[in-house]
C-alpha positions as CSV (number, residue, x, y, z in Angstrom):
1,X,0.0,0.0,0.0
2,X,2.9,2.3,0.7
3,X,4.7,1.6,-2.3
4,X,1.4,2.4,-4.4
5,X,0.5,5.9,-2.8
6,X,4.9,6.6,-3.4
7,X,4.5,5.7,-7.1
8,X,1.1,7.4,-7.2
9,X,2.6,11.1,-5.4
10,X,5.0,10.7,-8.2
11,X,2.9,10.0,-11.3
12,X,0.9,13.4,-9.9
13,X,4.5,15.5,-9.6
14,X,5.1,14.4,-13.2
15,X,1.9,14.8,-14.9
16,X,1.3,17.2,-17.4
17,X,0.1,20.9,-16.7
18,X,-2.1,22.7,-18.7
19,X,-3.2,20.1,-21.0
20,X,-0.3,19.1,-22.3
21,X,0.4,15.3,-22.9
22,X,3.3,13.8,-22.4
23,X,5.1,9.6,-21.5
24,X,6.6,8.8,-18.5
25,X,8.0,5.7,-17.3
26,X,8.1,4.9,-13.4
27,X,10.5,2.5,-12.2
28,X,9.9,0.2,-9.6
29,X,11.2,-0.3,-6.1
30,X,11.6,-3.7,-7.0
31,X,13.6,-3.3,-10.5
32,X,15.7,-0.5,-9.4
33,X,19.5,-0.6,-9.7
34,X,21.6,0.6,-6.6
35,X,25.7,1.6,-6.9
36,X,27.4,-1.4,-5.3
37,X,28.3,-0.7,-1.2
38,X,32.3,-0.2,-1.8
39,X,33.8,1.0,-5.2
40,X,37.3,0.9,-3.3
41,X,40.0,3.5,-2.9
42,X,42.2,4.5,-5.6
43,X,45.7,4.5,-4.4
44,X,48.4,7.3,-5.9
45,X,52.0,7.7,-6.1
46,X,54.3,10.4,-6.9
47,X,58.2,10.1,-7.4
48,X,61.1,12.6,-6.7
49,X,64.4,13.1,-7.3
50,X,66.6,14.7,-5.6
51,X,68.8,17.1,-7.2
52,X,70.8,20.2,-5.8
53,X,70.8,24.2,-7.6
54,X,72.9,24.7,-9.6
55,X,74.2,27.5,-8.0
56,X,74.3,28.6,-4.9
57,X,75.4,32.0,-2.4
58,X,76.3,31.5,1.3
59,X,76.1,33.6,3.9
60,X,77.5,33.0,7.2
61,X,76.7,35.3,10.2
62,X,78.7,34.8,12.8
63,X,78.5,36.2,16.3
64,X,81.6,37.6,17.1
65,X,80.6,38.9,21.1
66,X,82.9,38.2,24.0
67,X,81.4,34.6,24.3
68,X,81.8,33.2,21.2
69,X,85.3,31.9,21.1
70,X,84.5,28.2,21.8
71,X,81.4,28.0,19.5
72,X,83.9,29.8,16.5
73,X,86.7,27.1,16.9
74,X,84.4,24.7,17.1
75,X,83.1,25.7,13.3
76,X,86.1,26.0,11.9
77,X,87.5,22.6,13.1
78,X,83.9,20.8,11.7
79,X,83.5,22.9,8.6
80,X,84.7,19.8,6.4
81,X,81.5,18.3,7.2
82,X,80.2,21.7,5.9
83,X,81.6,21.6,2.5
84,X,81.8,18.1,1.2
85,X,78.2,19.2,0.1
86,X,80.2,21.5,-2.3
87,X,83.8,20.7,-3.2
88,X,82.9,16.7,-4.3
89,X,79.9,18.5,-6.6
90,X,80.1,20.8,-9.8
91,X,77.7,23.5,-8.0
92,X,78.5,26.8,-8.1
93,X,78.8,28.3,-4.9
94,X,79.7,31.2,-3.0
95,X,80.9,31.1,0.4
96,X,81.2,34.6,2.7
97,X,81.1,35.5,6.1
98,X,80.2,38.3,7.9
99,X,79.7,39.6,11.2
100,X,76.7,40.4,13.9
101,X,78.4,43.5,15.0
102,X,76.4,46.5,13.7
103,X,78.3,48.9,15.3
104,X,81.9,48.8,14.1
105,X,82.3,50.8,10.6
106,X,84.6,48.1,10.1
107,X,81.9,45.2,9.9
108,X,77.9,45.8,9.4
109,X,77.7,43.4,6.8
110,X,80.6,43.7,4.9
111,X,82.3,40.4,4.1
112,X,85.4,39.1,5.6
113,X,88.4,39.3,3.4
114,X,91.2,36.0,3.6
115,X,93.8,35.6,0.7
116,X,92.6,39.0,-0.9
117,X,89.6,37.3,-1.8
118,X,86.1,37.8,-0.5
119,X,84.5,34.7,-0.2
120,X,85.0,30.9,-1.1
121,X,84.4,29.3,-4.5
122,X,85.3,26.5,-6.6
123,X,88.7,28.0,-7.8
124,X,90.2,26.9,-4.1
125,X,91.0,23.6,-3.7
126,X,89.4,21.5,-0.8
127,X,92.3,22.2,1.8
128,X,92.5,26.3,0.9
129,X,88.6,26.7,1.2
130,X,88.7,24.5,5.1
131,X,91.9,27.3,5.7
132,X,90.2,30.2,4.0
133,X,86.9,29.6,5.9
134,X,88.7,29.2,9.5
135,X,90.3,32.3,9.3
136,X,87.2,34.2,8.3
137,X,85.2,32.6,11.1
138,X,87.5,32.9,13.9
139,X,87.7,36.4,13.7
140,X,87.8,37.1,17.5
141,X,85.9,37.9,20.0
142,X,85.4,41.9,20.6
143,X,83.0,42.7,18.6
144,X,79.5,44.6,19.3
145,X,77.7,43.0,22.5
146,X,74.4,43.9,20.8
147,X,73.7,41.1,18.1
148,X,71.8,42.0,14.9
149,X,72.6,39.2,12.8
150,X,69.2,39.7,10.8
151,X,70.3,43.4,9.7
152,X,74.1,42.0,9.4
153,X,72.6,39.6,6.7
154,X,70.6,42.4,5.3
155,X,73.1,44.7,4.9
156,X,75.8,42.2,3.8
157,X,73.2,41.3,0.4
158,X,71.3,44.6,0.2
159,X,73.2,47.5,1.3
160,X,76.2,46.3,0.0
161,X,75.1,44.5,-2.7
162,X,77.3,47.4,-5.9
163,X,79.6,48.1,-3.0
164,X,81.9,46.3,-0.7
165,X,80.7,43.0,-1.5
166,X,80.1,43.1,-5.3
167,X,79.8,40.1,-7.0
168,X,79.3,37.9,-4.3
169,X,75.3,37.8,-4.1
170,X,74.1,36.7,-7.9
171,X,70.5,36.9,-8.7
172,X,70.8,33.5,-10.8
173,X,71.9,31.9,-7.8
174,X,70.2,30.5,-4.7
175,X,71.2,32.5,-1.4
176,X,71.5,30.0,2.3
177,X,71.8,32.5,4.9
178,X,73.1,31.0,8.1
179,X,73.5,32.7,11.2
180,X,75.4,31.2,14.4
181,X,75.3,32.7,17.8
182,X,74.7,32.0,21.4
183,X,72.7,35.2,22.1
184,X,68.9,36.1,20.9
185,X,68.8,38.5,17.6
186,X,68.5,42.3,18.7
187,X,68.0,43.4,14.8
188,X,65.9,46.6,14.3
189,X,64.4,44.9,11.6
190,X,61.8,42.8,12.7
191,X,60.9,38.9,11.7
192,X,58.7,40.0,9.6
193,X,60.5,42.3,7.8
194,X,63.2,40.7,7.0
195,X,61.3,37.7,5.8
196,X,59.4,39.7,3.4
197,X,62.1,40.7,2.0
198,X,64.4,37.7,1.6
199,X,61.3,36.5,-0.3
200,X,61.3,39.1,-2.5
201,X,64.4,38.5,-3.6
202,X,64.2,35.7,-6.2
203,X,61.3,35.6,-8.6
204,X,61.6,31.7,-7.1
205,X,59.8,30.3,-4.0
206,X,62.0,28.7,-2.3
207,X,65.2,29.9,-3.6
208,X,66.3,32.0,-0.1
209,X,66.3,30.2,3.0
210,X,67.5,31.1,6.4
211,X,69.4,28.4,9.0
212,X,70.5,29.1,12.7
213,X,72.5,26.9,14.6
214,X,71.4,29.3,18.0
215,X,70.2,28.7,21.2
216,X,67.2,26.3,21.8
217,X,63.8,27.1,23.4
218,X,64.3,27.7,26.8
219,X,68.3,28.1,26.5
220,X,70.7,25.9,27.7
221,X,74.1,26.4,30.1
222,X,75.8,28.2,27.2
223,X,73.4,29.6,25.6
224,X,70.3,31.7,25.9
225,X,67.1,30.7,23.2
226,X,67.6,32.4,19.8
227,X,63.6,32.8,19.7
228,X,64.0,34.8,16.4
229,X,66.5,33.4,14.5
230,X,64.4,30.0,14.9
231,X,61.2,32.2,13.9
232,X,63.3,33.5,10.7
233,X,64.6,30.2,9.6
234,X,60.7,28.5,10.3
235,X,59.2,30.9,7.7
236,X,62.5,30.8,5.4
237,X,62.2,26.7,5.2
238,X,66.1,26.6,7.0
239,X,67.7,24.3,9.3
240,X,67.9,24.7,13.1
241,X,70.6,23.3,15.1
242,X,71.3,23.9,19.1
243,X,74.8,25.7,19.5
244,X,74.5,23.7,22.5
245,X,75.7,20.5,20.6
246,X,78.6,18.6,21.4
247,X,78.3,17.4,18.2
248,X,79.2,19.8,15.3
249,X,80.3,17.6,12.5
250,X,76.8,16.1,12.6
251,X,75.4,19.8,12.4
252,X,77.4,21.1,10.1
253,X,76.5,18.1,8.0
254,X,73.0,18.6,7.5
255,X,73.7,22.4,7.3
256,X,75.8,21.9,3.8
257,X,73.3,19.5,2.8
258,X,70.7,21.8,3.2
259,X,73.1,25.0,2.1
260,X,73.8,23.1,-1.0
261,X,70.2,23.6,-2.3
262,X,69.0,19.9,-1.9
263,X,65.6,19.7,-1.8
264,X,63.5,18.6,1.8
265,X,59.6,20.0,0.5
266,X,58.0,18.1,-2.3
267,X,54.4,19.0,-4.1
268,X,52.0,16.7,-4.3
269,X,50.3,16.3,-7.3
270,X,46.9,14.8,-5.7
271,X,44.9,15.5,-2.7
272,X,45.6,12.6,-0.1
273,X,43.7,11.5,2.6
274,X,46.3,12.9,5.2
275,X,46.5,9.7,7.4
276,X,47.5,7.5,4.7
277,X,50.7,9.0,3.5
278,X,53.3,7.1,3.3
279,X,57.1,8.2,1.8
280,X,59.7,5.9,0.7
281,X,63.3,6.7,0.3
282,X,65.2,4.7,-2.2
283,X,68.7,5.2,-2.5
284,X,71.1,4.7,-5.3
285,X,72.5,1.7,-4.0
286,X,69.0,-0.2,-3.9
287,X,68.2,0.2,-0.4
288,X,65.5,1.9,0.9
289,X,63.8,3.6,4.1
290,X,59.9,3.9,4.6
291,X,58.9,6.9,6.8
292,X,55.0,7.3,8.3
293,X,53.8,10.8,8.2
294,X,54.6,12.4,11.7
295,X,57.6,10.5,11.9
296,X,60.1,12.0,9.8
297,X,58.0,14.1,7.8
298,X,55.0,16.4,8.1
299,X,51.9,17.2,5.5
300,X,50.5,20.7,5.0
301,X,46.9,20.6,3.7
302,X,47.4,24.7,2.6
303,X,50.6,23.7,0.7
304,X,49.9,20.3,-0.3
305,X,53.5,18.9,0.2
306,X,55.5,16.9,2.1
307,X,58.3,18.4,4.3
308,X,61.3,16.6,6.0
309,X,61.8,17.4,9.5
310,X,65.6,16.3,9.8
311,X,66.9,17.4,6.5
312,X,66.4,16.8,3.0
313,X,67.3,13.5,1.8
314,X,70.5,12.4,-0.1
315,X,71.9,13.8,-3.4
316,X,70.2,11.1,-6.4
317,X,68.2,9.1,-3.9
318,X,64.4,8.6,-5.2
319,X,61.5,9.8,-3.0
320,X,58.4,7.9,-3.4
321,X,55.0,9.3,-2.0
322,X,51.9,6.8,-1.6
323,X,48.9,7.9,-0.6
324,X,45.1,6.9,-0.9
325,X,43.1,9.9,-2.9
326,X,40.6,12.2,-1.2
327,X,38.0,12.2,-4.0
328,X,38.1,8.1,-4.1
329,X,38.1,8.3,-0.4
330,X,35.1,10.6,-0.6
331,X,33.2,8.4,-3.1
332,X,33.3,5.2,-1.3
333,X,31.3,6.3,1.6
């Protein structure tokens, strides 16, 4: 009886107005044809490989106050680690270093000068670079209390850009700004303002970044927390290290690796259901690593990509992306 007054409030809605004729056909309850419970999820992959720039400008910004004699040895004795990333490549790199004293004429941003050159490139062979680079980074100890390494940085690339340090920032080139110090960043120019510029710079996303090696959150014995140099190098996709480290090879490691333009954010070309990714890491030699999301990597919906939290992963290995597909994922329910 139900099923007859249905079809019957139906016949009604369809019947012609005004006179008008018209055929319709009414289907049955009984004949109709449902879509099947579960049409499955389709599963996605997208591949990577990891390549470097092709050119690349570094910018050290070292903290030259009365505590920093430890930390500055400690970089120059563990800067091999630093440029295997370059010398065993064909990049093209620039490698300067400046200051975070503001306040000497002598300094505020303008590169440190070592076998009258101005900064490291591939003309110096492995041993002069490690020499060159230690005697630009241990430059002492008396410089400016107040650390601006943020307008150091900005001066050194801006300011100076057709002046003292000509030819050294290259608008072809990527630019790694890395800053090292054990004190928090006094700059007048703010986070924000700095980062809006640096991102300005290259008609590239991506192609500035910003790296501390600084004081944690919350400090440590020898250090107090570099709250915004780890702000800078969070919106500037860098690398954070504690200066509290024992440990500098390993920093310095993922530092060049990072410096050297190797890329640690990859684009997704699908929408995945966030819970399901999953990133392999095949290496040239055959072996391979499988990372859960969380656990070496994190997913931003706004960006769509996949970000590795330690460091990018090795020159020529293959990054593998699986994931199951929001739309299928949508349609199955």
């Amino acid at each position: 009886m139900e099923k007859l007054f249905v079809m019957a409030t139906l016949a009604m809605a369809l019947s012609p107005m005004g006179g008008c004729t018209g055929d319709y056909e009414l289907v049955s309850y009984d004949t109709a044809v449902f879509n099947p419970p579960n049409l499955g999820v389709e599963i996605h992959t997208d591949s990577f490989l990891q390549t470097s720039a092709s050119a690349v400008d570094v910018l050290w910004v070292v903290d030259n106050s009365c505590s920093m004699w430890e930390e500055q040895t400690a970089l120059a004795e563990s800067f091999s680690s630093f440029m295997a990333w370059f010398s065993s490549t064909d990049l093209d790199f620039h490698v300067g270093v400046v200051s975070t004293d503001m306040d000497d004429l002598r300094e505020q941003g303008r590169l440190h000068e070592d076998a009258d050159t101005l900064w490291i490139d591939p003309s110096f062979s492995s041993e002069d670079a490690l020499t060159s680079f230690a005697a630009r980074a241990q430059m002492g100890t008396s410089g400016s209390t107040v650390e601006r390494g943020r307008d150091a940085a900005y001066s050194a690339v801006e300011v100076h850009r057709e002046g003292a340090n000509e030819g050294f920032y290259r608008e072809d080139a990527a630019l790694s700004i890395i800053a090292i110090s054990d004190e928090e960043d006094v700059s007048e120019l703010s986070v924000t303002d700095f980062v809006a510029w640096a991102k300005e710079l290259k008609p590239i996303a991506g192609r500035v970044s910003f790296s501390a090696i600084v004081g944690p959150e919350g400090g440590c014995d020898t250090a107090e927390a570099g709250t915004g140099y780890l702000e800078t190098a969070s919106e500037l996709a860098g690398a954070t290290a504690s200066i509290c480290s024992s440990d500098w090879t390993t920093v310095l490691d993922a530092l060049g690796l990072h410096a050297a333009g190797y890329q640690r954010e990859f684009f997704l070309t699908r929408v995945p259901v966030e819970d399901t990714l999953l990133v392999v890491i095949r290496d040239e030699s055959g072996g391979s690593e499988t990372i859960d999301v969380g656990d070496g990597f994190t997913y931003s919906r706004a960006r769509n990509s996949v970000s590795f939290v330690e460091g990018p992963p090795t020159p020529g290995s293959t990054i593998e992306v699986e994931y199951q597909l929001l739309e299928s994922a949508a349609t199955s329910l």
